[in-house]
PDB file of the backbone (N, CA, C, O) and the ligand in Angstrom, with CONECT records:
HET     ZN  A 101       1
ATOM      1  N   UNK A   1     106.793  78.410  86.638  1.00  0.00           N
ATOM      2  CA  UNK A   1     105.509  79.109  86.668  1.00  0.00           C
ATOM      3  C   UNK A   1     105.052  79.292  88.119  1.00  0.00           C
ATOM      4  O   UNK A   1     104.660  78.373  88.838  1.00  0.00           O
ATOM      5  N   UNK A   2     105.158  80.748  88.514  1.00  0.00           N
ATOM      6  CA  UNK A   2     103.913  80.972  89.652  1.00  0.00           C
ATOM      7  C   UNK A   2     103.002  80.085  89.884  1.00  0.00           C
ATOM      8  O   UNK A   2     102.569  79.619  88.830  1.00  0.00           O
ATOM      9  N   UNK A   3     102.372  79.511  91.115  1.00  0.00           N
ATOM     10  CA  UNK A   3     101.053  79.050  91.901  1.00  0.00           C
ATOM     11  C   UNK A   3      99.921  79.455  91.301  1.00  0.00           C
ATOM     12  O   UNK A   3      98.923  78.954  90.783  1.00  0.00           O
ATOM     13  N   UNK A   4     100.492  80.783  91.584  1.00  0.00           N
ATOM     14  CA  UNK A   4      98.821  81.918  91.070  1.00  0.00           C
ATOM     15  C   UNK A   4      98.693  81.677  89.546  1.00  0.00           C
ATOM     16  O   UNK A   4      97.656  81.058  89.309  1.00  0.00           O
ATOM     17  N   UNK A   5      99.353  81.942  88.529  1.00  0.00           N
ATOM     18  CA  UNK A   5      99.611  81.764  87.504  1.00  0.00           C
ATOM     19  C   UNK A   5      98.955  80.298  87.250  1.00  0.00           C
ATOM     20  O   UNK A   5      97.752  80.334  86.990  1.00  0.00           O
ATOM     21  N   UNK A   6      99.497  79.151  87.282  1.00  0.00           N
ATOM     22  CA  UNK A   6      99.107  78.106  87.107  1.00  0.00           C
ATOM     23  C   UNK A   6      98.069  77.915  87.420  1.00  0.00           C
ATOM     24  O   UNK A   6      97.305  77.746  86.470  1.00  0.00           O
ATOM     25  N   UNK A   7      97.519  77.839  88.639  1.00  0.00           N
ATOM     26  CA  UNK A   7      95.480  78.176  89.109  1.00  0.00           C
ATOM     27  C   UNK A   7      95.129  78.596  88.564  1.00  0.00           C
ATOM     28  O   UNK A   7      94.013  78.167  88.273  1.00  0.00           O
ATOM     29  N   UNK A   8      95.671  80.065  87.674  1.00  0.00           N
ATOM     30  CA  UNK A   8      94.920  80.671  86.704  1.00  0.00           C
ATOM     31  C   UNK A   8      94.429  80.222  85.404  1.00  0.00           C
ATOM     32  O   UNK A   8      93.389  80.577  84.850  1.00  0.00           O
ATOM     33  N   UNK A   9      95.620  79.102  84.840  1.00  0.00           N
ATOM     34  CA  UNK A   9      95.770  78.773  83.737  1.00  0.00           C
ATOM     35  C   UNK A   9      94.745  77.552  83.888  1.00  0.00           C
ATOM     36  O   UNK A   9      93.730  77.422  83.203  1.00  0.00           O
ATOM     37  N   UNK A  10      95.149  76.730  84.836  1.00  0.00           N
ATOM     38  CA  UNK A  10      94.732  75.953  84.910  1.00  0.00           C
ATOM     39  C   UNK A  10      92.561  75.745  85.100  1.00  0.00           C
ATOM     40  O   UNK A  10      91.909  74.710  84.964  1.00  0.00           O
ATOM     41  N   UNK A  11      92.157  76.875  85.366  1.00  0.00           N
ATOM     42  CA  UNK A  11      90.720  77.052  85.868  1.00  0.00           C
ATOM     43  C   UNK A  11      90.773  77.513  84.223  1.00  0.00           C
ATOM     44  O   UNK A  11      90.125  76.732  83.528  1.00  0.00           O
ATOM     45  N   UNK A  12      91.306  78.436  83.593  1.00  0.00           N
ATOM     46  CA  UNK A  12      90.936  79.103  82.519  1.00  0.00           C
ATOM     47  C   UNK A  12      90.826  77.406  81.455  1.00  0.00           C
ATOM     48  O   UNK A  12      90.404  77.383  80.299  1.00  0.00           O
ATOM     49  N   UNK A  13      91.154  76.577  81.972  1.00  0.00           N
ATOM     50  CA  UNK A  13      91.595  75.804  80.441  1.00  0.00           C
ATOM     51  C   UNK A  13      90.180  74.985  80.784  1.00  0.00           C
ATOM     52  O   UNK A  13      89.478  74.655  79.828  1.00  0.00           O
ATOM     53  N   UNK A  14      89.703  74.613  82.316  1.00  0.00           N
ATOM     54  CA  UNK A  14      89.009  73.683  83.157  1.00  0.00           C
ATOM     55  C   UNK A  14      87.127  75.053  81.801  1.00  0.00           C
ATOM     56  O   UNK A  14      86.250  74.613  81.058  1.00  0.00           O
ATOM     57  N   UNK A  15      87.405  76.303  82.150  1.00  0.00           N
ATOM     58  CA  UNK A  15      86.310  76.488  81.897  1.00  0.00           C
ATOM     59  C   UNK A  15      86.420  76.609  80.346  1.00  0.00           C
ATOM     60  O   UNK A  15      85.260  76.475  79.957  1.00  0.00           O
ATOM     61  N   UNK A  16      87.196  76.786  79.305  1.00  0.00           N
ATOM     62  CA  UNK A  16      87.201  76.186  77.895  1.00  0.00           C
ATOM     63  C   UNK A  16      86.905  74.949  77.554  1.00  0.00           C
ATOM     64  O   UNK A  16      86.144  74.596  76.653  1.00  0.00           O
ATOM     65  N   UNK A  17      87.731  74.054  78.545  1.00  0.00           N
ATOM     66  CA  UNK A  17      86.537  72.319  78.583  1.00  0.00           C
ATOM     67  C   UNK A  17      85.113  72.419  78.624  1.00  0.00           C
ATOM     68  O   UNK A  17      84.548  71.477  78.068  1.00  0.00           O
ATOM     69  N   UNK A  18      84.215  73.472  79.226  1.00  0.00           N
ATOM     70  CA  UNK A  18      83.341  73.744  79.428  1.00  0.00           C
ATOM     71  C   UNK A  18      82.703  73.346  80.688  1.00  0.00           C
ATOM     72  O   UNK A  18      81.523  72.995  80.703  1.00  0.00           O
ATOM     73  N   UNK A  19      83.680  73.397  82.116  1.00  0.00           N
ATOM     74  CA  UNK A  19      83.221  73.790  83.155  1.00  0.00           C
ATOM     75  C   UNK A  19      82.937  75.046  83.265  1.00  0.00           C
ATOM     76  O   UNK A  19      83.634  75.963  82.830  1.00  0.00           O
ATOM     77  N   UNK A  20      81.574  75.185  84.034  1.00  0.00           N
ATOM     78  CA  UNK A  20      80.800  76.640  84.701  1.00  0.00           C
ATOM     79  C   UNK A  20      81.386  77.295  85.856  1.00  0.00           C
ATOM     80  O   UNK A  20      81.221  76.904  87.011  1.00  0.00           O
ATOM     81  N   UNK A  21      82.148  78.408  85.479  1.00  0.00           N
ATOM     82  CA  UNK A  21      82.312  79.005  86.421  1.00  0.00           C
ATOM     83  C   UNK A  21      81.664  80.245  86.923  1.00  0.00           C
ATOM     84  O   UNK A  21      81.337  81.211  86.234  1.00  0.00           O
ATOM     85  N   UNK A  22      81.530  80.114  88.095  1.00  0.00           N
ATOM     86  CA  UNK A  22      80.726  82.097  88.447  1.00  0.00           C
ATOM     87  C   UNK A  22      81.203  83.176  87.929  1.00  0.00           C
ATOM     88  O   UNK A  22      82.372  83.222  87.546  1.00  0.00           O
ATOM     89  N   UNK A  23      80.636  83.880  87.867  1.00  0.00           N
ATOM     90  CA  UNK A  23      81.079  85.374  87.366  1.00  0.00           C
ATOM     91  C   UNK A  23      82.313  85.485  88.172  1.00  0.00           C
ATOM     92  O   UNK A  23      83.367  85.539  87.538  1.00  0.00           O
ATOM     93  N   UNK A  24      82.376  85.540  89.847  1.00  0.00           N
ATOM     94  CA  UNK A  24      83.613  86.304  90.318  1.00  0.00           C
ATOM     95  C   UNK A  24      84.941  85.909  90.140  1.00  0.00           C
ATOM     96  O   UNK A  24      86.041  86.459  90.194  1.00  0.00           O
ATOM     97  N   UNK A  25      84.191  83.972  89.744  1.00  0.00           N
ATOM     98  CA  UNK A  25      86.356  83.456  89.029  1.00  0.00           C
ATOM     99  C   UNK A  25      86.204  83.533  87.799  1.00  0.00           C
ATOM    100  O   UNK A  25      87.298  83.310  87.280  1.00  0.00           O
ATOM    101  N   UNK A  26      85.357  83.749  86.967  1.00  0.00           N
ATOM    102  CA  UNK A  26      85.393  84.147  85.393  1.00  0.00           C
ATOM    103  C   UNK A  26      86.184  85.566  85.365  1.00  0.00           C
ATOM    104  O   UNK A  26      86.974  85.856  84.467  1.00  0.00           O
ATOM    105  N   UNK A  27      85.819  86.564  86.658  1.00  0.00           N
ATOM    106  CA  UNK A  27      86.544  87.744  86.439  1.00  0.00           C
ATOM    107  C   UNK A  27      87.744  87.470  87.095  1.00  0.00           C
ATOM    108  O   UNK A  27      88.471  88.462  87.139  1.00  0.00           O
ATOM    109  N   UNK A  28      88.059  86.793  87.453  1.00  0.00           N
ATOM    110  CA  UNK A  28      89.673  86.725  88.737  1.00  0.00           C
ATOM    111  C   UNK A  28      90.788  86.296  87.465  1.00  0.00           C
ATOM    112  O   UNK A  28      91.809  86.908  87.151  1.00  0.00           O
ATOM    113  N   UNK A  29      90.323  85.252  86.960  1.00  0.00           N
ATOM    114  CA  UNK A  29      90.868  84.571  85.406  1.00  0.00           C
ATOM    115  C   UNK A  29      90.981  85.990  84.485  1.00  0.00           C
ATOM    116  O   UNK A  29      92.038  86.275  83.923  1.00  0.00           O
ATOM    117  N   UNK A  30      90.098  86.621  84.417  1.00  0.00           N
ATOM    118  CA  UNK A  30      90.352  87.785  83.412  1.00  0.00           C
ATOM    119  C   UNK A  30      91.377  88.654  83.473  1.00  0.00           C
ATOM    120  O   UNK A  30      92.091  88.942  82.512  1.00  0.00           O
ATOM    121  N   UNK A  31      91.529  89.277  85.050  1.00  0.00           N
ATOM    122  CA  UNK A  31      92.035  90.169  85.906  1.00  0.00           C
ATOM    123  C   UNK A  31      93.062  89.680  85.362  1.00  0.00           C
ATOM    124  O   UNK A  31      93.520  90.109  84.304  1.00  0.00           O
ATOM    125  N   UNK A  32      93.806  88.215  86.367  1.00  0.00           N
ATOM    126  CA  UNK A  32      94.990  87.888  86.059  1.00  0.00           C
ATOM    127  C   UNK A  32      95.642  87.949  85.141  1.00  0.00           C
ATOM    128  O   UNK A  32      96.785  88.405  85.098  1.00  0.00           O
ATOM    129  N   UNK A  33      94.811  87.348  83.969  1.00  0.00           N
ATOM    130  CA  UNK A  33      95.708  87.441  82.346  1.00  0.00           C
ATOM    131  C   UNK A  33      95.630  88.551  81.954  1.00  0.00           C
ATOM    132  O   UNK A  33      95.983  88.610  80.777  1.00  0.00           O
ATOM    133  N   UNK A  34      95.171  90.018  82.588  1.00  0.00           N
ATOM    134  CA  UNK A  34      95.293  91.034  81.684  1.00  0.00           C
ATOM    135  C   UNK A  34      96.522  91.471  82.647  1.00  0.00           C
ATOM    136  O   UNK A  34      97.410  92.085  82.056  1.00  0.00           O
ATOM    137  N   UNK A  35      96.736  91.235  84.162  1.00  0.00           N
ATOM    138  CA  UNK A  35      97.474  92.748  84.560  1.00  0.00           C
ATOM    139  C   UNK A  35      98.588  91.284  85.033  1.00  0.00           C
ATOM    140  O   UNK A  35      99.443  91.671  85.830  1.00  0.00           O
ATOM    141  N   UNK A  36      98.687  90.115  84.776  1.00  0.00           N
ATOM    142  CA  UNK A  36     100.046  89.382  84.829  1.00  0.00           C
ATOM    143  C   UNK A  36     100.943  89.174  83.331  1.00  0.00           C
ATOM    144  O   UNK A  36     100.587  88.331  82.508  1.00  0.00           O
ATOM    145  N   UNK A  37     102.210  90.112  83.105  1.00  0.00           N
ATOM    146  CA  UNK A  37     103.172  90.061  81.657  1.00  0.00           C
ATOM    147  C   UNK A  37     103.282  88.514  81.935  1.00  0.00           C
ATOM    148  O   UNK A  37     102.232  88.017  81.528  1.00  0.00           O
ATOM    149  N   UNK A  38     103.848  87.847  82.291  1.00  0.00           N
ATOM    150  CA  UNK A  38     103.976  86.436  81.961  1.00  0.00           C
ATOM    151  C   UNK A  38     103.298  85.731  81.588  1.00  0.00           C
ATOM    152  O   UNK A  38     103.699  85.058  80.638  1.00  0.00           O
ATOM    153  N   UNK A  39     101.820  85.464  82.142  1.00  0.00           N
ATOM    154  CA  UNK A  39     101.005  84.602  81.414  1.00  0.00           C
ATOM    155  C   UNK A  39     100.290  85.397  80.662  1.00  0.00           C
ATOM    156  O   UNK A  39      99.886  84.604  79.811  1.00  0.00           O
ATOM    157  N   UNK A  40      99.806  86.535  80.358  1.00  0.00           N
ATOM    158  CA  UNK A  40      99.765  87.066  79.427  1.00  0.00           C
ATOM    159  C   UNK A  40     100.656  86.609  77.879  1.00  0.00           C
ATOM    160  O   UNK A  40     100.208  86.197  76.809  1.00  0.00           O
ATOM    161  N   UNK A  41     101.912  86.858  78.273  1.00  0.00           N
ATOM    162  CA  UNK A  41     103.001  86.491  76.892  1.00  0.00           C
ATOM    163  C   UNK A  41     102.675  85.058  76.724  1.00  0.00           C
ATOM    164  O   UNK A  41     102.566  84.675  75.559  1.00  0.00           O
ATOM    165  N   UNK A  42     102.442  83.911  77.983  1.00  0.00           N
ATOM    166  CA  UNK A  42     102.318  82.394  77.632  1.00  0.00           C
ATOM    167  C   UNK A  42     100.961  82.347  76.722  1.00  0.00           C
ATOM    168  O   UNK A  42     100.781  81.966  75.565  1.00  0.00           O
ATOM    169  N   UNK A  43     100.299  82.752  77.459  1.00  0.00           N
ATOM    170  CA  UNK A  43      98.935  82.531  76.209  1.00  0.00           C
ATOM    171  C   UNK A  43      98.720  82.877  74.934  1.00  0.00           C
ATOM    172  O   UNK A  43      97.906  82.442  74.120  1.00  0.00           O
ATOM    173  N   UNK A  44     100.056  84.233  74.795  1.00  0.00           N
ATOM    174  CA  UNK A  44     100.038  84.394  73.315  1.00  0.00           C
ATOM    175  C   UNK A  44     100.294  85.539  72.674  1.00  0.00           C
ATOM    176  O   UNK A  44     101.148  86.369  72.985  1.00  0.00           O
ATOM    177  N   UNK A  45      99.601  85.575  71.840  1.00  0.00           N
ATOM    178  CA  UNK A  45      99.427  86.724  70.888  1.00  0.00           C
ATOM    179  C   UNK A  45      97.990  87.824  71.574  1.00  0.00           C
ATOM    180  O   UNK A  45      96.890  87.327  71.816  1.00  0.00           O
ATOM    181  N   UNK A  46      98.259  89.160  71.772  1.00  0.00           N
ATOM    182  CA  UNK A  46      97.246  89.778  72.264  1.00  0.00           C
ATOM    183  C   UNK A  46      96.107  89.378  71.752  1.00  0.00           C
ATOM    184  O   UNK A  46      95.152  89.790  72.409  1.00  0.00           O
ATOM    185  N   UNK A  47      95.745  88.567  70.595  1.00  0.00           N
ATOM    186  CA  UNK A  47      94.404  88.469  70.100  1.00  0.00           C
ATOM    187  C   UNK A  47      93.845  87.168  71.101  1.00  0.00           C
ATOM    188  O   UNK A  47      92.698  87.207  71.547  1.00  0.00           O
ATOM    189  N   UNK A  48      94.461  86.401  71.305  1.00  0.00           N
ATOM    190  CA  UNK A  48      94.230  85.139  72.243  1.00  0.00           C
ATOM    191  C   UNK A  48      93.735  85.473  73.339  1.00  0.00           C
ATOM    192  O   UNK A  48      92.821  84.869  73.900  1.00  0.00           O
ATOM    193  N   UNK A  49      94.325  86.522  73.767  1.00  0.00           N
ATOM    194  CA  UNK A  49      93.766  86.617  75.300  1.00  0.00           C
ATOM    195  C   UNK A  49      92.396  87.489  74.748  1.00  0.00           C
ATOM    196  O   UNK A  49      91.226  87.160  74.943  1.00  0.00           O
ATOM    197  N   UNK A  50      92.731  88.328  74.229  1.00  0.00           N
ATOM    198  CA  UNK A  50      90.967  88.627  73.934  1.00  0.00           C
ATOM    199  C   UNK A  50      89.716  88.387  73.521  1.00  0.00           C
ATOM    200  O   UNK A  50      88.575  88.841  73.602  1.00  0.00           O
ATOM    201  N   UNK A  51      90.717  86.974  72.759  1.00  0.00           N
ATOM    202  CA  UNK A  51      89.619  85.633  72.797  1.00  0.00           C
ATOM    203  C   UNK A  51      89.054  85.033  74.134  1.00  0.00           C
ATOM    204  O   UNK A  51      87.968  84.542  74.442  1.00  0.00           O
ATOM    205  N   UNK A  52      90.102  85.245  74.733  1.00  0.00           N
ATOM    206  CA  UNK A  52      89.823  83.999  76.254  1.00  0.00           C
ATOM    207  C   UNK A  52      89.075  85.197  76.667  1.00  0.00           C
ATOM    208  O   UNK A  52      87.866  85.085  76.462  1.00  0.00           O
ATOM    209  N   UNK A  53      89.392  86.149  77.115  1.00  0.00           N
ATOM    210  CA  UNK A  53      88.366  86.887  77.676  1.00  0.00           C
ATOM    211  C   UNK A  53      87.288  87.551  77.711  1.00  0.00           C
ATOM    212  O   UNK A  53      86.784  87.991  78.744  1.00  0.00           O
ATOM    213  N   UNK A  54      86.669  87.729  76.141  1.00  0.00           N
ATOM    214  CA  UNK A  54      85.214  87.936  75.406  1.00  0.00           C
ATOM    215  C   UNK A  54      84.651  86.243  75.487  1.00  0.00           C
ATOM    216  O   UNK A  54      83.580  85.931  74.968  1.00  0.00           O
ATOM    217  N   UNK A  55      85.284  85.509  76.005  1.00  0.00           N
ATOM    218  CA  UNK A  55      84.894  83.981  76.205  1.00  0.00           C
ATOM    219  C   UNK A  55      84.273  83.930  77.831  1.00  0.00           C
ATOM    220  O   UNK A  55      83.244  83.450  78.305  1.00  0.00           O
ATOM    221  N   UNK A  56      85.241  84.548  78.322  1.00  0.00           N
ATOM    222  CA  UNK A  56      85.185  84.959  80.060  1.00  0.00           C
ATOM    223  C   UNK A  56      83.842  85.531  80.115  1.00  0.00           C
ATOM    224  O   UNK A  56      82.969  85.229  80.928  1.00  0.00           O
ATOM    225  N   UNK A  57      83.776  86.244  79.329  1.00  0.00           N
ATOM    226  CA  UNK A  57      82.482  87.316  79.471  1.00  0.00           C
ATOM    227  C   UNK A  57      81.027  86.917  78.977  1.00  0.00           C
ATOM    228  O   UNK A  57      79.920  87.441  79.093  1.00  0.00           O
ATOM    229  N   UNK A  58      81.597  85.548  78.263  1.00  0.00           N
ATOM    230  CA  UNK A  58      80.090  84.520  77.718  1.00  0.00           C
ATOM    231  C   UNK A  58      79.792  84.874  76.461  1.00  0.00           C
ATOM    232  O   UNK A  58      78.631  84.552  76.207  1.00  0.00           O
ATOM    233  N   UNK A  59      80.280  85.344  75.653  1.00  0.00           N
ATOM    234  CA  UNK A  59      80.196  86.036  74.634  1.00  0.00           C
ATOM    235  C   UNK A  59      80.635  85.392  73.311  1.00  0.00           C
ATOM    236  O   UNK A  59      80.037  85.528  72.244  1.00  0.00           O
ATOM    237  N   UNK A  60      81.601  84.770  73.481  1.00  0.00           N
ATOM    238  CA  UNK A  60      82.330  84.177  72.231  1.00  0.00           C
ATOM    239  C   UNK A  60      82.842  82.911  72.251  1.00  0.00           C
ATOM    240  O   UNK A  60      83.808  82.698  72.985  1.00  0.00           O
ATOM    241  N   UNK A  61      82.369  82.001  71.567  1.00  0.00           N
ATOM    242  CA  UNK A  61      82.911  80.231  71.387  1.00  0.00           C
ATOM    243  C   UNK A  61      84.579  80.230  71.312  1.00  0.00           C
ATOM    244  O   UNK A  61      85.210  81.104  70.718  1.00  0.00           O
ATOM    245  N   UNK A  62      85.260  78.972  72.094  1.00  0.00           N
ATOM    246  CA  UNK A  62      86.172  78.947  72.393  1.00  0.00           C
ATOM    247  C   UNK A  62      87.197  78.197  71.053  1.00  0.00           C
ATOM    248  O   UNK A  62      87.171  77.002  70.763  1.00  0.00           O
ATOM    249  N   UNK A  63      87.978  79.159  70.442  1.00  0.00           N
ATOM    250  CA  UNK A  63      88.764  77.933  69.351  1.00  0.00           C
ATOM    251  C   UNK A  63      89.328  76.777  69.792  1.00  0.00           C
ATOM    252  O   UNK A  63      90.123  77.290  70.580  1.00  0.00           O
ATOM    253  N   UNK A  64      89.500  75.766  69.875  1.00  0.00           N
ATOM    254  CA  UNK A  64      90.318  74.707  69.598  1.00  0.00           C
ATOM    255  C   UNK A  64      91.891  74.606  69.923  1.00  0.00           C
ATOM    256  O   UNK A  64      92.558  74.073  70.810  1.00  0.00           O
ATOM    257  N   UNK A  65      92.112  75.235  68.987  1.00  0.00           N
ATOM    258  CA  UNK A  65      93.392  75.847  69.370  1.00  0.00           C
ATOM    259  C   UNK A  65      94.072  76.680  70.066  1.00  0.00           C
ATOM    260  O   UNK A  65      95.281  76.851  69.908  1.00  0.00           O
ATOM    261  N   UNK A  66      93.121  77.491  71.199  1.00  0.00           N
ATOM    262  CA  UNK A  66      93.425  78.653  72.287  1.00  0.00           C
ATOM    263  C   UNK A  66      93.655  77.232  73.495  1.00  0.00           C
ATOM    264  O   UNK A  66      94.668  77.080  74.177  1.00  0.00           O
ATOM    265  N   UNK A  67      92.296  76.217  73.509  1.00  0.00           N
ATOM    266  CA  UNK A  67      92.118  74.960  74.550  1.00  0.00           C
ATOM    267  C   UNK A  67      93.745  74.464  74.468  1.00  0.00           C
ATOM    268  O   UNK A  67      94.465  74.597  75.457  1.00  0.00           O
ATOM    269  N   UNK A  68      94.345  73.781  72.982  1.00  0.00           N
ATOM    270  CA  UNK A  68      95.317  73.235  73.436  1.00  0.00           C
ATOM    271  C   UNK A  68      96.223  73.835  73.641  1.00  0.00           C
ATOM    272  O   UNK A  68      97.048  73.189  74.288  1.00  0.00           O
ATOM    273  N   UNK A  69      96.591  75.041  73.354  1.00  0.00           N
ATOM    274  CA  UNK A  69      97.476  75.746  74.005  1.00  0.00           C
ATOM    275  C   UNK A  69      97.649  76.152  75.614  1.00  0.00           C
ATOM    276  O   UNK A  69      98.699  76.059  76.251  1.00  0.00           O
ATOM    277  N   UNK A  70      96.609  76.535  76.022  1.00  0.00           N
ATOM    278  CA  UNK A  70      97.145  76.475  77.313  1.00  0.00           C
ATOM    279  C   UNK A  70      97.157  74.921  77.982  1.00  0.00           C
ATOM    280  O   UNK A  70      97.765  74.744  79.037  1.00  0.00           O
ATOM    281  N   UNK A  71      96.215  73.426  77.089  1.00  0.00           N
ATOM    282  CA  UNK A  71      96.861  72.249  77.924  1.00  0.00           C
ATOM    283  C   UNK A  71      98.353  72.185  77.821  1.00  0.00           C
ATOM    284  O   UNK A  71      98.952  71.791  78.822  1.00  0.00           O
ATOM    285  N   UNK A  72      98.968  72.479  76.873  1.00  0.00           N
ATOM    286  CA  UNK A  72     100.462  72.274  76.813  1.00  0.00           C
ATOM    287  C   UNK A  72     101.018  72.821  77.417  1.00  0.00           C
ATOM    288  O   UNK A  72     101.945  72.365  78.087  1.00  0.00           O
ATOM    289  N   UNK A  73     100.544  74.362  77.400  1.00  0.00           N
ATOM    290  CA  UNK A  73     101.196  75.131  78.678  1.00  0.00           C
ATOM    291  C   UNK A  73     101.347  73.908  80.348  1.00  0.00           C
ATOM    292  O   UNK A  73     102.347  73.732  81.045  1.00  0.00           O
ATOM    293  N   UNK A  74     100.101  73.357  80.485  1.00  0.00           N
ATOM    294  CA  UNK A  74     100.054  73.250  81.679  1.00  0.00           C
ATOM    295  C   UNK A  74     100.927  71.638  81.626  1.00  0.00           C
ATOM    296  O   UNK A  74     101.354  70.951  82.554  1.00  0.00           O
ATOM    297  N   UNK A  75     100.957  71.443  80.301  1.00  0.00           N
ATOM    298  CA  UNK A  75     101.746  70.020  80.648  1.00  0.00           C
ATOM    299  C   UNK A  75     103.539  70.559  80.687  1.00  0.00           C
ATOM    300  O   UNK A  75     104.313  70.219  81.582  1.00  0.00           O
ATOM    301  N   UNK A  76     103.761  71.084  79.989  1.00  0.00           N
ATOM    302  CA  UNK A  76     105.382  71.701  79.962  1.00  0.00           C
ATOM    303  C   UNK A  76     105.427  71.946  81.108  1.00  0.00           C
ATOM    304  O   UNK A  76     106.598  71.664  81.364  1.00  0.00           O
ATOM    305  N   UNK A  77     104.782  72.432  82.433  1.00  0.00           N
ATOM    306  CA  UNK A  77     105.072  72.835  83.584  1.00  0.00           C
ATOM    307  C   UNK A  77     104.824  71.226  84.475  1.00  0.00           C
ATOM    308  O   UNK A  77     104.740  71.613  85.641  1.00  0.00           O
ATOM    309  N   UNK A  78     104.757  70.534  84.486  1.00  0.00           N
ATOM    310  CA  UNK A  78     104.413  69.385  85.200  1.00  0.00           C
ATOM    311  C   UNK A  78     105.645  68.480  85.738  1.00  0.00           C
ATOM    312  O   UNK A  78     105.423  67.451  86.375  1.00  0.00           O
TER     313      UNK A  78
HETATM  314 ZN    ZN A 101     100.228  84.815  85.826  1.00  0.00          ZN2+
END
């Protein structure tokens, strides 16, 4: 896994724990998972990421199961 990628994943999972992030890394997190194919495909199924990111946008409660998926992501890479 990419640096960038992993920062990404890794802040995205930090603000599903329910750390606050600002708007401009709520959008950097968005950016990434829409215009990076790899973590895009790691996170899932297109509906996932449009979970994470109507989540990004403050809009929609985070499943459970989007959270442990990307912790595993980030533990398989460790
Ligand atoms: Zn990436």
């Amino acid at each position: 896994m990419k640096e960038r990628c992993r920062e990404t994943l890794e802040r995205a999972y930090l603000f599903l724990d329910g750390e606050l992030l600002s708007v401009s890394e709520r959008h950097e997190i968005k950016r990434h998972l829409e215009d990076c194919a790899p973590c895009y495909e790691r996170v899932g199924l297109e509906g996932e990421v449009s979970t994470l990111v109507a989540r990004l946008k403050g809009c929609q409660p985070c499943p459970e199961s989007l959270r442990l998926k990307i912790s595993s992501l980030l533990d398989e890479t460790r």
